[in-house]
Backbone and ligand atoms as CSV (ligand in chain L), in Angstrom:
chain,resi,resn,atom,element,x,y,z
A,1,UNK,N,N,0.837,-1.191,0.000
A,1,UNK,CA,C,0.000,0.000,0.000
A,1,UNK,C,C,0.880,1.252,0.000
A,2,UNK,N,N,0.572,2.062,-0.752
A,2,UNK,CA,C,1.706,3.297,-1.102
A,2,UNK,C,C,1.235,4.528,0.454
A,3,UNK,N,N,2.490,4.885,0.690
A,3,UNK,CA,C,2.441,5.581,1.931
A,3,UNK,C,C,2.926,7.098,1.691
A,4,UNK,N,N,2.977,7.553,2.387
A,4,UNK,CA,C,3.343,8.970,2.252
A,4,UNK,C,C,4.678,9.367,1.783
A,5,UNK,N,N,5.557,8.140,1.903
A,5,UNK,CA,C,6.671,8.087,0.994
A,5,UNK,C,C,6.838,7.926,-0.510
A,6,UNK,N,N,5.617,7.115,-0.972
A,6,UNK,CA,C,5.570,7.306,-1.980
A,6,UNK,C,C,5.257,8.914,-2.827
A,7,UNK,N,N,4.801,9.216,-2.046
A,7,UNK,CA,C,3.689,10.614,-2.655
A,7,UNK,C,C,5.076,11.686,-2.544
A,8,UNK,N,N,6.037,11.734,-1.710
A,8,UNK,CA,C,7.327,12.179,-1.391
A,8,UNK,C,C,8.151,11.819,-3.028
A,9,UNK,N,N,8.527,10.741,-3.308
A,9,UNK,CA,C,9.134,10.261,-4.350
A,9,UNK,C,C,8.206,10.576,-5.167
A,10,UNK,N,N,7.694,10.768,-5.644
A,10,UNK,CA,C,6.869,11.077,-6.905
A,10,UNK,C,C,6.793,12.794,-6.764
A,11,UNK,N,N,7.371,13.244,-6.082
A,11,UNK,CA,C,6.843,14.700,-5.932
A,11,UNK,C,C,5.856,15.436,-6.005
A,12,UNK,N,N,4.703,14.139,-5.248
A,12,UNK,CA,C,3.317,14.985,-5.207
A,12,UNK,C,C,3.076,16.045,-3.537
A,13,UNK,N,N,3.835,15.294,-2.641
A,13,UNK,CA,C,4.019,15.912,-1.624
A,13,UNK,C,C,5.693,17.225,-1.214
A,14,UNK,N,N,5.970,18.009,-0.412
A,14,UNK,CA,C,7.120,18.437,-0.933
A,14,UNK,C,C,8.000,17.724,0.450
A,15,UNK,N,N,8.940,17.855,-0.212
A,15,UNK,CA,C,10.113,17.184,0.875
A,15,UNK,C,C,11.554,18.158,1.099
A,16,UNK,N,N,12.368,18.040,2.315
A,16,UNK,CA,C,13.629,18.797,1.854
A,16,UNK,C,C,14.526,17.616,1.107
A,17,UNK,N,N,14.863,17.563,0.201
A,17,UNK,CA,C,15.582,16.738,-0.045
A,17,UNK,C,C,17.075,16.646,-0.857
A,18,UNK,N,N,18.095,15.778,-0.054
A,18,UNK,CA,C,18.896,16.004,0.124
A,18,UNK,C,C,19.983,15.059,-0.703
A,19,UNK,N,N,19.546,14.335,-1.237
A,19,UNK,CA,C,19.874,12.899,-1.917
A,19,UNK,C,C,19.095,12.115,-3.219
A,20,UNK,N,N,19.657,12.327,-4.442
A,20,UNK,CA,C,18.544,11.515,-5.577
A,20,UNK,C,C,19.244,10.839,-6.230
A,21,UNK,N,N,19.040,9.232,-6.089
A,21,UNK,CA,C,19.543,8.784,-7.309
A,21,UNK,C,C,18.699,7.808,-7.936
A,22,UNK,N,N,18.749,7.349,-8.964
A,22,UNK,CA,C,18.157,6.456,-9.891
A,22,UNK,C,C,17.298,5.528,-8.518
A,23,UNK,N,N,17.606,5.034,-7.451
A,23,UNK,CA,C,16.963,4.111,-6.893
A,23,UNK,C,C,16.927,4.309,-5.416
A,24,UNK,N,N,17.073,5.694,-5.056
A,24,UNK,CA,C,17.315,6.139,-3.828
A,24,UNK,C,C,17.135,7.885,-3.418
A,25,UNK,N,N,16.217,7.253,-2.441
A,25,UNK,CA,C,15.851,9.285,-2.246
A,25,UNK,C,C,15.969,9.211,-0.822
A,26,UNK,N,N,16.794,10.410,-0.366
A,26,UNK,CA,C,17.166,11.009,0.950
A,26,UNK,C,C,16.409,12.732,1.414
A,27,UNK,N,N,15.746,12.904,2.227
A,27,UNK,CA,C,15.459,13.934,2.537
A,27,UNK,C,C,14.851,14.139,4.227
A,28,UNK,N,N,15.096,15.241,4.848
A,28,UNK,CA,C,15.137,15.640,6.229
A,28,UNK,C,C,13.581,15.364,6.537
A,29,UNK,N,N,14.126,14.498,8.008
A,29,UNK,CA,C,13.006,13.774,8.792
A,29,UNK,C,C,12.045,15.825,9.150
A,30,UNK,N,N,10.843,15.249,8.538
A,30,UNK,CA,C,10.004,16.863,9.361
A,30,UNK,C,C,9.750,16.654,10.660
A,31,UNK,N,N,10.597,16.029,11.642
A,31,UNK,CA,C,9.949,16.018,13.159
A,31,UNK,C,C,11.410,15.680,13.771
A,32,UNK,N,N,12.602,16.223,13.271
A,32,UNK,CA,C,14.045,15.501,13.924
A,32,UNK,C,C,14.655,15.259,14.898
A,33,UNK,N,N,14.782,14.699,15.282
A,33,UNK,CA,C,15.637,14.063,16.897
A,33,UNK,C,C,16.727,14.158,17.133
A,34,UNK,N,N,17.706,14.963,15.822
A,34,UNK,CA,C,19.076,15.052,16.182
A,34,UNK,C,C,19.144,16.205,15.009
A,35,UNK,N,N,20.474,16.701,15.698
A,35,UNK,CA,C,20.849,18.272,14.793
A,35,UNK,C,C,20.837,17.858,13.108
A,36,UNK,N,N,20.897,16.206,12.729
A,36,UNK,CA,C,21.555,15.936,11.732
A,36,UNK,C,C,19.974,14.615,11.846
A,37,UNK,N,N,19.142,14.733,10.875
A,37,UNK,CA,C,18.135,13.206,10.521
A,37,UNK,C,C,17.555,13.390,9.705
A,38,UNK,N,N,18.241,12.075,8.721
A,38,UNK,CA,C,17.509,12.373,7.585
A,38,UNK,C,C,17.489,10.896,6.877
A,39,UNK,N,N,16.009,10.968,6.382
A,39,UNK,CA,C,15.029,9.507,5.915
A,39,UNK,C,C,16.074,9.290,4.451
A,40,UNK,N,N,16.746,7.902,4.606
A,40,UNK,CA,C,17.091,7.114,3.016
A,40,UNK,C,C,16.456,6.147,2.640
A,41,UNK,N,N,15.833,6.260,1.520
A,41,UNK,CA,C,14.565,5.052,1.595
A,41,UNK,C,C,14.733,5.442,0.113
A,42,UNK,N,N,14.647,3.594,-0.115
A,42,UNK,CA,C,14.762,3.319,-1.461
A,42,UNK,C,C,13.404,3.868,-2.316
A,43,UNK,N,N,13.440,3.809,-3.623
A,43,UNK,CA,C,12.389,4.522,-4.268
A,43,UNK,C,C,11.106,2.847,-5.047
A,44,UNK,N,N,11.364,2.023,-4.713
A,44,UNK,CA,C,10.166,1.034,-4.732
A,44,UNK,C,C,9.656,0.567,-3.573
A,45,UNK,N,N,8.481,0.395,-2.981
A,45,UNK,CA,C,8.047,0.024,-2.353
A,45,UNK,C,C,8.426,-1.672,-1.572
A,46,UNK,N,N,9.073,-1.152,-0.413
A,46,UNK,CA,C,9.247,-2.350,0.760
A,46,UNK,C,C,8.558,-2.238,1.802
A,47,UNK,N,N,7.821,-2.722,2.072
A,47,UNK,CA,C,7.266,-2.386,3.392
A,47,UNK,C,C,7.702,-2.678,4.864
A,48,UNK,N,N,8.329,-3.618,5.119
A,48,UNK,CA,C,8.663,-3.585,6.005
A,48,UNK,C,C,10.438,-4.382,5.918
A,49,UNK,N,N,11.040,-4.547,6.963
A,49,UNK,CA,C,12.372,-4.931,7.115
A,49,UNK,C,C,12.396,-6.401,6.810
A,50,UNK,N,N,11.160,-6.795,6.949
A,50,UNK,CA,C,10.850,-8.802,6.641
A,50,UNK,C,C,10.233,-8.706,5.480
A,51,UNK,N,N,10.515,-7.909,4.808
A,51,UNK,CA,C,10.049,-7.914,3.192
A,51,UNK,C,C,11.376,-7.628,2.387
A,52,UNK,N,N,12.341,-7.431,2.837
A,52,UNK,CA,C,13.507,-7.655,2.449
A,52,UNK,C,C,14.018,-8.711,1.543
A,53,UNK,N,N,14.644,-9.267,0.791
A,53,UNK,CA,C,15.520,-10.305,0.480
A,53,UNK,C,C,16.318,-10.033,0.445
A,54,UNK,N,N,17.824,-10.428,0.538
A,54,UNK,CA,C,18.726,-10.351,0.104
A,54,UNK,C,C,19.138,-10.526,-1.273
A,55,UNK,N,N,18.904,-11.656,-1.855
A,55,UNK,CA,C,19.123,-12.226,-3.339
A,55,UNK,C,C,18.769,-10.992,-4.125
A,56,UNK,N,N,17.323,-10.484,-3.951
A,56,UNK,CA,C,16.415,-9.390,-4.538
A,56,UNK,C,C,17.351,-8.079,-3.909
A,57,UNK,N,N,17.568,-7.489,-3.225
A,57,UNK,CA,C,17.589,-6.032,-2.443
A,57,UNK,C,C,19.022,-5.905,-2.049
A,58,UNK,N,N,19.701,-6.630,-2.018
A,58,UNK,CA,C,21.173,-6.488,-2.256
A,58,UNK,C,C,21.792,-5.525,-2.786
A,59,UNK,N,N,22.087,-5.319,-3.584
A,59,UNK,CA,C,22.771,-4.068,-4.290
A,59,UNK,C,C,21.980,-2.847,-3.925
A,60,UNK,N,N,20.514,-3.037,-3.847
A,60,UNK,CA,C,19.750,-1.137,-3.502
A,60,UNK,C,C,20.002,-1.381,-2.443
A,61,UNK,N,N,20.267,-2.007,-1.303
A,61,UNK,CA,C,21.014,-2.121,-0.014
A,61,UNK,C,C,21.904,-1.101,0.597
A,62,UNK,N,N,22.617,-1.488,-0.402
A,62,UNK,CA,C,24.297,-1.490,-0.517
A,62,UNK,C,C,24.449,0.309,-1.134
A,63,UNK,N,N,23.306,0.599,-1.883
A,63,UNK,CA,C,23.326,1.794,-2.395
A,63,UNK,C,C,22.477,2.802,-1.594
A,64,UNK,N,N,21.943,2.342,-0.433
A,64,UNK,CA,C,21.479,3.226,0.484
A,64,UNK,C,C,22.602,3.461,1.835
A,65,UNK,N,N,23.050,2.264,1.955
A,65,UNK,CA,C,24.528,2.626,2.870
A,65,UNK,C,C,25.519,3.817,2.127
A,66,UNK,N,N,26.086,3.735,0.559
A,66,UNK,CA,C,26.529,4.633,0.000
A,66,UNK,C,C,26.065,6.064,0.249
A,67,UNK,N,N,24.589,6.046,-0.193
A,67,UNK,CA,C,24.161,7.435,0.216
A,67,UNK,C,C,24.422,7.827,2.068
A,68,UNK,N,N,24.343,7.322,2.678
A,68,UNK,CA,C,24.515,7.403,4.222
A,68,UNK,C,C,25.716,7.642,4.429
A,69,UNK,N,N,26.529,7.433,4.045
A,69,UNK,CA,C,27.976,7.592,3.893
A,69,UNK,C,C,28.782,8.795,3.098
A,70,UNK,N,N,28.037,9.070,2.046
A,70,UNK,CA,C,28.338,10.181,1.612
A,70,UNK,C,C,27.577,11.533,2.173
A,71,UNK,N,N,26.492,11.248,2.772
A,71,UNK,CA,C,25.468,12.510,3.477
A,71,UNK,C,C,25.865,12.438,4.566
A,72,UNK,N,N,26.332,11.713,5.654
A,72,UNK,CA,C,27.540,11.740,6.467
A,72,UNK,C,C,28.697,12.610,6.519
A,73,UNK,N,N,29.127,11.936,5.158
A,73,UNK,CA,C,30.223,12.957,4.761
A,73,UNK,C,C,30.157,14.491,4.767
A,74,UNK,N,N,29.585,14.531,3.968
A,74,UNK,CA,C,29.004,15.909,3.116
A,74,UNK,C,C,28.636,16.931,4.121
A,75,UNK,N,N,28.160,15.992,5.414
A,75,UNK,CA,C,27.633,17.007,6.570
A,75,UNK,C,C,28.392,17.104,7.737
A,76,UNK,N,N,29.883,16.388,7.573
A,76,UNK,CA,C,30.279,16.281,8.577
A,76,UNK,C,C,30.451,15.960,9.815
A,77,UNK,N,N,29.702,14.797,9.411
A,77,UNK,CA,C,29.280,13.756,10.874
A,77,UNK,C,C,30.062,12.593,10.882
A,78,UNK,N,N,30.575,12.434,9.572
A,78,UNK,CA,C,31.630,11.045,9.660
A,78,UNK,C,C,32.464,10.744,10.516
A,79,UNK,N,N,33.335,11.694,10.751
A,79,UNK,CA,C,34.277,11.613,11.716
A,79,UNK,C,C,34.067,11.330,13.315
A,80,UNK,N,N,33.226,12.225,13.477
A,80,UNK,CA,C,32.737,11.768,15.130
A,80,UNK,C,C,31.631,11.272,15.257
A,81,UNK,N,N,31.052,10.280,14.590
A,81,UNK,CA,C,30.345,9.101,14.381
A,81,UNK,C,C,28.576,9.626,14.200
A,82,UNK,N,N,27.898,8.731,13.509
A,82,UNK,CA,C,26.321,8.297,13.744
A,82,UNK,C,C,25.814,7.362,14.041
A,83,UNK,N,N,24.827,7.244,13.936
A,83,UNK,CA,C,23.366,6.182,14.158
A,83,UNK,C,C,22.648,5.837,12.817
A,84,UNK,N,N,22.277,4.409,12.492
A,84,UNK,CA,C,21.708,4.479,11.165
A,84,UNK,C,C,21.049,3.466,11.784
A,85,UNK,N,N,19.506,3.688,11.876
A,85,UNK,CA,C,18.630,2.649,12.675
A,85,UNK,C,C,17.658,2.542,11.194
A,86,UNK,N,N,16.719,1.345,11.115
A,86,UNK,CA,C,15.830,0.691,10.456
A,86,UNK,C,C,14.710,0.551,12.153
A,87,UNK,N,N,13.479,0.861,11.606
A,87,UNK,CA,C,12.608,0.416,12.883
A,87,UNK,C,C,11.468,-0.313,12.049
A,88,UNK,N,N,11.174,-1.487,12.648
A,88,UNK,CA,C,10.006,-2.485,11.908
A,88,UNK,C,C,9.253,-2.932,12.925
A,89,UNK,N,N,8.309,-2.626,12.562
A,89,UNK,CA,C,6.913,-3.093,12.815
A,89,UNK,C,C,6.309,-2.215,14.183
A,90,UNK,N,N,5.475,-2.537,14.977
A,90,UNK,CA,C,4.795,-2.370,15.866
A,90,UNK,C,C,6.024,-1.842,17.326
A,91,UNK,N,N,6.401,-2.763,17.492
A,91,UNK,CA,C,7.056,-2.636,18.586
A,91,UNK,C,C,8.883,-2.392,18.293
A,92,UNK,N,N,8.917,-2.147,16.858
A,92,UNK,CA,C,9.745,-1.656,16.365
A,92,UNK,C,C,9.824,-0.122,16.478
A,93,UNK,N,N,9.103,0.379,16.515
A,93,UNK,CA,C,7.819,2.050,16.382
A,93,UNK,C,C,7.820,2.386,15.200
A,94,UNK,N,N,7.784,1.505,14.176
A,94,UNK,CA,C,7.836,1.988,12.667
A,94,UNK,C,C,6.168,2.431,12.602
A,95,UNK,N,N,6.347,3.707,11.405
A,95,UNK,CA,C,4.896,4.520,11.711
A,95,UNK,C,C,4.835,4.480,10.401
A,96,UNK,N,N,5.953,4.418,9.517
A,96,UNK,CA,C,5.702,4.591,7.931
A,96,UNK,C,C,5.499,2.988,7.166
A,97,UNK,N,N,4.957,2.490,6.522
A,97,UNK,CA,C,5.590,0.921,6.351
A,97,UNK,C,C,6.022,1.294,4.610
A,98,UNK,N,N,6.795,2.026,4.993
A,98,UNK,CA,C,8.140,2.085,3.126
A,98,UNK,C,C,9.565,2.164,3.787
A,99,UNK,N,N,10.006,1.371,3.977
A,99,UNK,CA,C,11.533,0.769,4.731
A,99,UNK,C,C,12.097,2.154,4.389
A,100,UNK,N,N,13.101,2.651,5.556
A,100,UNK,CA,C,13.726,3.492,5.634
A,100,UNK,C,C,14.990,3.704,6.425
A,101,UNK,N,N,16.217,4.026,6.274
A,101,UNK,CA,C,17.341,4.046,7.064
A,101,UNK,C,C,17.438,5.514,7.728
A,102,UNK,N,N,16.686,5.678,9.186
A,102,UNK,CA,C,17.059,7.013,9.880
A,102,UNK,C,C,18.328,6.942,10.014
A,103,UNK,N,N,19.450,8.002,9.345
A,103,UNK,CA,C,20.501,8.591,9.625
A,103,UNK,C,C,20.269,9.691,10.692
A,104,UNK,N,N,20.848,9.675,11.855
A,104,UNK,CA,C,20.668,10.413,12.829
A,104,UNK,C,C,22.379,10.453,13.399
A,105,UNK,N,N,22.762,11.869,13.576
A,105,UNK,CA,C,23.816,12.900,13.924
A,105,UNK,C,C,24.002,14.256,14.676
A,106,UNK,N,N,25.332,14.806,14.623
A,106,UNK,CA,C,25.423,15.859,15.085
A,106,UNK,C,C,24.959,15.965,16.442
A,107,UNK,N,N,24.378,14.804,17.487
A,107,UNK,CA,C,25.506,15.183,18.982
A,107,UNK,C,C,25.627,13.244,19.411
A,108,UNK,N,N,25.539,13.307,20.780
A,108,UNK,CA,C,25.916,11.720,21.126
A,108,UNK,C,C,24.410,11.194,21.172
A,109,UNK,N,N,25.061,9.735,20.740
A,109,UNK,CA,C,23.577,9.025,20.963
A,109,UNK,C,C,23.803,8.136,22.278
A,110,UNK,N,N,22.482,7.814,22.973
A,110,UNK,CA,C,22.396,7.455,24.245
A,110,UNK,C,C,22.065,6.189,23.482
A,111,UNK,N,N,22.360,4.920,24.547
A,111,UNK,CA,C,22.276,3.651,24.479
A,111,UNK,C,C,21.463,3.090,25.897
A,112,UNK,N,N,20.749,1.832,26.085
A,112,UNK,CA,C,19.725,1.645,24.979
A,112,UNK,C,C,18.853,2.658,24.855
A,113,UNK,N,N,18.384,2.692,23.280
A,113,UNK,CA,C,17.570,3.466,22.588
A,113,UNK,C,C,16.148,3.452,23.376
A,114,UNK,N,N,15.080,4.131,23.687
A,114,UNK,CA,C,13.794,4.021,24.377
A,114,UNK,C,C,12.914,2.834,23.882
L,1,LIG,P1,P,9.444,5.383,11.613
L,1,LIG,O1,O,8.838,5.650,12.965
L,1,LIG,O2,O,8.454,4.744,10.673
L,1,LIG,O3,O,10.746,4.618,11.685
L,1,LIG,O4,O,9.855,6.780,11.032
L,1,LIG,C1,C,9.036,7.552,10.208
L,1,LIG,C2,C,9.654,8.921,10.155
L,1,LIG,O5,O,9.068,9.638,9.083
L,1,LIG,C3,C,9.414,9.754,11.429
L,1,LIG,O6,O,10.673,10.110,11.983
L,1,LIG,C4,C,8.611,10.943,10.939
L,1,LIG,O7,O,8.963,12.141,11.594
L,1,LIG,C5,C,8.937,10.982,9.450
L,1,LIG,N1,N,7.880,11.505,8.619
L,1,LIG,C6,C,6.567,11.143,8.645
L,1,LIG,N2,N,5.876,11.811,7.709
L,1,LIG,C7,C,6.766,12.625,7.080
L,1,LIG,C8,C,6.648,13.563,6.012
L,1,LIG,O8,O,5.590,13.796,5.444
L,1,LIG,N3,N,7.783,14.202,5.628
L,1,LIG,C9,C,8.995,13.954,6.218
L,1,LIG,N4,N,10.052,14.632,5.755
L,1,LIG,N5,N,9.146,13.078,7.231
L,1,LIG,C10,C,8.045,12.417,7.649
């Protein structure tokens, strides 16, 4: 079922966005928890983290870590580290179901997470 991420990627809704490539869109969480958060979520529909394959999702994987790594970069958080959480399901607190990698930065993160 297409979620508000979709409507984001299609540019029916507006987004800040910070990241585009052929199979990957990055743009700033509108409710952020850290000086630095921002949603990487592939541009086809996954819904959740157990909808994954590997065999299948492998490489757009691999190309959402890239983007995280370079928007890291770019912002200057590489060096003195981040957080790159996936949250699934219910008791995961996932609220969107279009898989997404919160990049979260720019101060310390507390352990365990709430
Ligand atoms: P989840 O709880 O599913 O892991 O995270 C969903 C995230 O999406 C939340 O951090 C929430 O603030 C963000 N979010 C929800 N709706 C929108 C929106 O319309 N635009 C943007 N930029 N972020 C959104």
């Amino acid at each position: 079922m297409a979620t508000i991420f979709s409507k984001i990627i299609d540019k029916e809704i507006s987004a800040d966005i910070v990241f585009e490539s052929d199979n990957v869109l990055a743009f700033k969480d509108i409710k952020p928890q850290a000086p630095v958060h921002i949603l990487i979520i592939p541009k086809i529909e996954i819904p959740k983290v157990t909808d994954i394959k590997g065999e299948v999702h492998a490489v757009l994987l691999g190309e959402m870590f890239d983007a995280a790594n370079k928007l890291a970069k770019d912002l200057g958080i590489d060096k003195n580290g981040f957080r790159l959480v996936f949250n699934c399901g219910n008791d995961g607190g996932q609220e969107v179901y279009h898989i997404h990698m919160h990049l979260l930065g720019g101060r310390h993160m507390q352990w365990p997470p709430g």
